[in-house]
C-alpha positions in Angstrom: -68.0 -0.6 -43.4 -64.9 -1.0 -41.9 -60.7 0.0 -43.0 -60.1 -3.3 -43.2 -63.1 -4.1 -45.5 -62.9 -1.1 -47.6 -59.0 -2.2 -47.9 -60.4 -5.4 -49.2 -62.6 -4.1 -51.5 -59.8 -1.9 -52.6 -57.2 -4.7 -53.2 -60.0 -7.2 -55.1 -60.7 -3.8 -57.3 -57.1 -3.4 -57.8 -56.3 -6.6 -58.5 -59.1 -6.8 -61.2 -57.9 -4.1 -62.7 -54.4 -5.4 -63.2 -55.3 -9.0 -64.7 -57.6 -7.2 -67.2 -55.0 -4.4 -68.4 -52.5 -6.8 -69.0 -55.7 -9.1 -70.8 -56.0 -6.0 -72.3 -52.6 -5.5 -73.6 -52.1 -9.3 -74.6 -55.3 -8.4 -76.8 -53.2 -5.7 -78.4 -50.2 -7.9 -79.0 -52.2 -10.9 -80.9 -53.8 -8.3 -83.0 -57.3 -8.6 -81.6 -57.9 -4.7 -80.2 -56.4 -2.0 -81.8 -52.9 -0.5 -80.3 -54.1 3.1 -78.5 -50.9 4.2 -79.9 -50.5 3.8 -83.4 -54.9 4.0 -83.9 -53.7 0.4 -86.1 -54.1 -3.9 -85.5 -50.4 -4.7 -85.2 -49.2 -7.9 -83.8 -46.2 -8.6 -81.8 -46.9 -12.9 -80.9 -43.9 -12.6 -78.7 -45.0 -9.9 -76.6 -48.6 -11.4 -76.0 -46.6 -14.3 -75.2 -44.5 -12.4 -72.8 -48.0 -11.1 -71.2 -49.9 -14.6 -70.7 -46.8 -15.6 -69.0 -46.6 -13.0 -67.0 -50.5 -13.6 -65.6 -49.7 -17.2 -66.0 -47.0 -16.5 -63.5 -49.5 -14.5 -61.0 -51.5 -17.3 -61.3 -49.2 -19.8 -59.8 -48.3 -17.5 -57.4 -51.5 -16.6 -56.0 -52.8 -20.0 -56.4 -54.6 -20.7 -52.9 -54.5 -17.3 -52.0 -57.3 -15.6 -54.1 -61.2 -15.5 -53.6 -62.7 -17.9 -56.0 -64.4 -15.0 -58.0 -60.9 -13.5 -58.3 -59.2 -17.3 -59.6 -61.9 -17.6 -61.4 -61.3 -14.2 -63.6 -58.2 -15.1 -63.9 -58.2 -18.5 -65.3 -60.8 -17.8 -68.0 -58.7 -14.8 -68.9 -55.8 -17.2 -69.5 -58.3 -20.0 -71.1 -59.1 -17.1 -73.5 -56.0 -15.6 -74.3 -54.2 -18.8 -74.9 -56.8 -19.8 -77.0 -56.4 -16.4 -78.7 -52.4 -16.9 -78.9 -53.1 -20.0 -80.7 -55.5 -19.3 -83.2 -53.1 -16.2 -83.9 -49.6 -18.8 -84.0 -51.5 -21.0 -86.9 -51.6 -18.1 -89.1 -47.8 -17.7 -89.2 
């Protein structure tokens, strides 16, 4: 394999990993995963909202730039986590 496909590999990898930890941590924020900090659900709507902006803002960036496995990731992380936010905002 070449440096310039290993360096591919790498970025995809690393990339993954970053949409998923913030997924992750908007999953936190609506209540849905337990905080690895406290050991409790606690939910903080306006930091989840902070977080799906954030990806929703890497994905307007990135849009036309990403392999379609990696846009595809990425949008059904945002389907799911704006789904989530909602289901969490009608609660009050």
């Amino acid at each position: 394999m070449s440096d310039m496909t290993q360096d591919t590999g790498r970025e995809a990898a690393l990339f993954l990993q970053l949409v998923l930890g913030l997924q992750q941590a908007a999953m936190v924020a609506l209540g849905k995963l337990m905080n690895p900090m406290s050991g409790k659900l606690e939910r903080n709507l306006e930091g989840a909202r902070n977080t799906i902006d954030t990806l929703a803002a890497i994905e307007a960036r990135t849009r036309g730039n990403l392999p379609s496995d990696e846009q595809r990731v990425l949008t059904q992380v945002l389907t799911d986590l704006r789904m989530n936010y909602l289901d969490e905002a009608k609660k009050g």
